[in-house]
N, C-alpha and C positions, 0 to 999 in steps of 0.2 A: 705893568705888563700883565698881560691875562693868561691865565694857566694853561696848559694847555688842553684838549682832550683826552690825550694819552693820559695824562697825570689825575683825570677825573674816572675813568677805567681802573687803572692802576690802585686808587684810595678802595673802589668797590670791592676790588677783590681781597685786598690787604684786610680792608674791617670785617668782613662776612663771615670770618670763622668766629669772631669775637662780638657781634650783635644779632638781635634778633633782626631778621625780617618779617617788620611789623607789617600789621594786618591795612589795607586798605579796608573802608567799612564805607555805604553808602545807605541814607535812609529817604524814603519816597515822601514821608511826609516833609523834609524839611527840604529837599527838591521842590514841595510845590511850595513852601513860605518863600524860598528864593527864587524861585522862575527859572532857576538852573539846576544843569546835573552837577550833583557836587560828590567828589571824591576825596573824603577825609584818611588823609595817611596816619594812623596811629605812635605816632614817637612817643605819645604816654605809658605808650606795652611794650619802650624798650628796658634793655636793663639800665638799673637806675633812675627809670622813671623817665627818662628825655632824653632827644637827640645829643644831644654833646658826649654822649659815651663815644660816639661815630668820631668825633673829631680828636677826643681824649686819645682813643688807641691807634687812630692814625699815625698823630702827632709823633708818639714816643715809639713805632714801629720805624720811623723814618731815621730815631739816634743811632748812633753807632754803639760798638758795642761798649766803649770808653766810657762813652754818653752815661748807655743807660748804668754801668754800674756805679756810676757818682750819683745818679736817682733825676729826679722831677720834681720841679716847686712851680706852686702857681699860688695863687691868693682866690679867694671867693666866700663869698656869704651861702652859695649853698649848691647849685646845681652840678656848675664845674667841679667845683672842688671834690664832691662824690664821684662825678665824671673820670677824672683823672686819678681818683684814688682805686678805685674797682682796675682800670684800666691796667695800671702800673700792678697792681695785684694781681692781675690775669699775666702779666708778660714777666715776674719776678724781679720788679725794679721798684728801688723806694723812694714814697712819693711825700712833698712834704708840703702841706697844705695852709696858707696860712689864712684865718678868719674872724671876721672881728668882732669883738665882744657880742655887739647887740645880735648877732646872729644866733635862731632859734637854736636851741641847746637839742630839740630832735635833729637837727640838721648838723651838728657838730656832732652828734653819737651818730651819725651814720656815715658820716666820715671816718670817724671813728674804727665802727665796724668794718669799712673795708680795706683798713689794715693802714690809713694811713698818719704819719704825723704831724700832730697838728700845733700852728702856733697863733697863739691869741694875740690881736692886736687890738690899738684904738680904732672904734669905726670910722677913721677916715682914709680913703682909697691912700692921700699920703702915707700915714702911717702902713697898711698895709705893703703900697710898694716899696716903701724903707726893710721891714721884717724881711721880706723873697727876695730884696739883694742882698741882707745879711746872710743868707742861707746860700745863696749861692755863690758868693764870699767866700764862707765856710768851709761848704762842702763838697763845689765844683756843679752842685746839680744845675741841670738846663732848665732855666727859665721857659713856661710854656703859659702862653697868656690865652684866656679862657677864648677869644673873638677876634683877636688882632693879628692871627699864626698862621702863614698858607696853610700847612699841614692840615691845620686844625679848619681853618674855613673848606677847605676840599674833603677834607674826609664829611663834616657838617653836608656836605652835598651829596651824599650818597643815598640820604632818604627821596630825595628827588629824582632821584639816578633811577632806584627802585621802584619808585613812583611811573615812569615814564615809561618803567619796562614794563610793567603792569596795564599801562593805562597810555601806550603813545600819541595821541590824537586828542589830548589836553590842547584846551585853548588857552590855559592862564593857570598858574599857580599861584596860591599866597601863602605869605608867612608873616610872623611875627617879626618884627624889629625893636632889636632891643643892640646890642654890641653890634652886630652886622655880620657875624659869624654865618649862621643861617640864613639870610636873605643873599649874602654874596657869593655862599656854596650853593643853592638853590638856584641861582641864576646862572651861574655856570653849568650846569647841570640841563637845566632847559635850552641854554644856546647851546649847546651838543648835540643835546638828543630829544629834543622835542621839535615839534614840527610848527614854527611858526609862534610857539608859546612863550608868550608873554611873562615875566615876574611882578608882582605889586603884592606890597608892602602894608603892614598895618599897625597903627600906633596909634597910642591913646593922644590925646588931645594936649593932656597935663605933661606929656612926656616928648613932643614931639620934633626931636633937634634930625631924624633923617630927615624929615618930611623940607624941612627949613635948609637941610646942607641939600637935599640934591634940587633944593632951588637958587639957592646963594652961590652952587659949586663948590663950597667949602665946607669944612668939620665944624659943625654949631653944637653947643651945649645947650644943658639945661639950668634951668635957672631954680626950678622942685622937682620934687619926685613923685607928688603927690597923686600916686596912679593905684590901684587895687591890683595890678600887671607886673607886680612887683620884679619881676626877670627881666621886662623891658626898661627899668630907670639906667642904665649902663648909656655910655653913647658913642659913635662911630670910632674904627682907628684908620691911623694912613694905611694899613694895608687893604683893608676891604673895601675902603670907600672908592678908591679906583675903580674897581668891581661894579659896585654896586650906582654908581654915575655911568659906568658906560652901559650895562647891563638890566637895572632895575626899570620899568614903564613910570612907576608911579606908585606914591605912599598915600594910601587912603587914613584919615583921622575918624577915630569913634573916643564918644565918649564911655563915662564911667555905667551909667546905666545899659550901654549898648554893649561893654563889655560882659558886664551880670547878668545881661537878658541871653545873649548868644551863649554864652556858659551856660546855662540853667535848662535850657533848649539842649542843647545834646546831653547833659546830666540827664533831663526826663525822657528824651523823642531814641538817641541810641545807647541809654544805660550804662554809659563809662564815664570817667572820674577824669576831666582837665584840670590842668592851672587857669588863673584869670587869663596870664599871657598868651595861651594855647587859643581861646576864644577871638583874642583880636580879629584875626583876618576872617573868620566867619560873620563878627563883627559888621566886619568893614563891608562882605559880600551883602548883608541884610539892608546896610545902609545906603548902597551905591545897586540898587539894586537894575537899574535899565544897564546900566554899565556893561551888569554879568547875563542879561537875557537870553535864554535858552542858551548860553553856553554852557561848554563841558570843564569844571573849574578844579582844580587839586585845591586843598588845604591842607598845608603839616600843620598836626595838632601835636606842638613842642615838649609838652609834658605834662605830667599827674602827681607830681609834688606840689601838693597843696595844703597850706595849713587853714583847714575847716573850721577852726575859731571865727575865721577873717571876712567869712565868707557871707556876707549879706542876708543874703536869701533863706540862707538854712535858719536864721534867726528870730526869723520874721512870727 
């Protein structure tokens, strides 16, 4: 079933006291490398660095009050789990995080610092989702899963929402695909309230199981992870893929160069700090470029948690 409008209204106003209203930014020179007007929406300048704060404070605004005084568990190697920590911190609910070893130990102290508890696991998604049922076993807390949670995919769609109100006469939006969270709140968001606009999708090449499920009709995995988009190695669940088959136009594939070139490019041309994953769909716009021809195109650029060691370019 598809959510409804009310309920995409409803997420906007619910998260607005609790995130920034990020900056749209637009730059003429990388208008003319793409042949289009391009509308980059900033979720790197939200708090926490990316859009999932939006789906994080949704989510746990929706518990009751039982809910939230038994807390919040989810699992994550690093965006959500900051996500959901701040979140649960702003609303006075505790939130228990669990993340697995190999996860960067800056990204565990910043879970950390925002107040929540955290429990270490083996890095395998197994082990991981053994620890968040133990915990929720324990301590009664509501499981909230980072991609796979209406709450959580509709509040994720409010950077769009904002997007459209800002900018309603969009031909096409893109995002990143990685859990589905974002491209299926996105999509919703433009079948409301955009006029005729389009959703597509961008994935790296090494990672590419939407691109495969919404040609197969089914939930396809991956077989590596072996992508620089580190946020996008996750892969669809049944809640969103509904969504994102009736709703999504199409997933465009770039590679690993096209990812570091389109990153590097808004690093130098509008002076702000993406993730690799944040790059894709700009990516995919540079690649497909008659596709986007003097149209008018949104980009959520998903976030600015980036570990700078990793980063190719800067190396060189």
């Amino acid at each position: 079933m598809i959510p409804t409008k009310e309920l995409v209204l409803e997420a906007g106003n619910r998260v607005a006291p609790y995130v920034h209203r990020t900056p749209v930014l637009t730059s003429r020179l990388l208008d003319d490398i793409a042949g289009a007007k391009l509308y980059f929406k900033c979720e790197n300048l939200q708090k926490m660095g990316a859009f999932k704060m939006r789906g994080a404070i949704n989510a746990i605004q929706q518990l009751t009050e039982e809910e939230r005084k038994a807390g919040v568990v989810t699992h994550s190697s690093g965006n959500f789990g900051q996500a959901l920590a701040l979140a649960a911190n702003n609303l006075g609910v505790t939130a228990y995080v669990v993340m697995p070893s190999s996860a960067p130990a800056v990204k565990i102290e910043a879970v950390k610092a925002y107040g929540a508890r955290i429990v270490i696991s083996e890095p395998t998604l197994e082990a991981r989702e053994r620890e968040a049922n133990k915990i929720v076993k324990e301590t009664g807390a509501v499981f909230i899963h980072p991609s796979n949670d209406l709450n959580v995919i509709i509040g994720q769609g409010t950077a769009a929402l904002e997007l459209l109100e800002d900018y309603p006469d969009l031909d096409c939006i893109l995002t990143p695909v990685g859990g589905g969270g974002l491209i299926a709140g996105t999509a919703l968001a433009a079948h409301y309230f955009g006029k005729d606009c389009e959703v597509i999708g961008g994935e790296p090449f090494a990672v590419d199981d939407a691109y495969r499920s919404l040609r197969s009709g089914k939930i396809e995995d991956n077989t590596n992870t072996n992508t620089i988009a580190d946020g996008l190695r996750t892969h669809l669940g049944d809640i969103n893929f509904p969504i994102i088959k009736s709703l999504v136009s199409e997933i465009i594939r770039v590679d690993e160069e096209e990812i570091t070139d389109a990153m590097r490019l808004i690093w130098e041309r509008m002076k702000i700090i993406i993730e690799p994953s944040s790059a894709v769909p700009f990516a995919a716009v540079l690649r497909e470029k008659e596709l986007f021809k003097n149209k008018h195109i949104g980009i959520i650029l998903s976030g600015g948690n980036v570990d700078l060691l990793k980063i190719s370019f800067l190396n060189r």
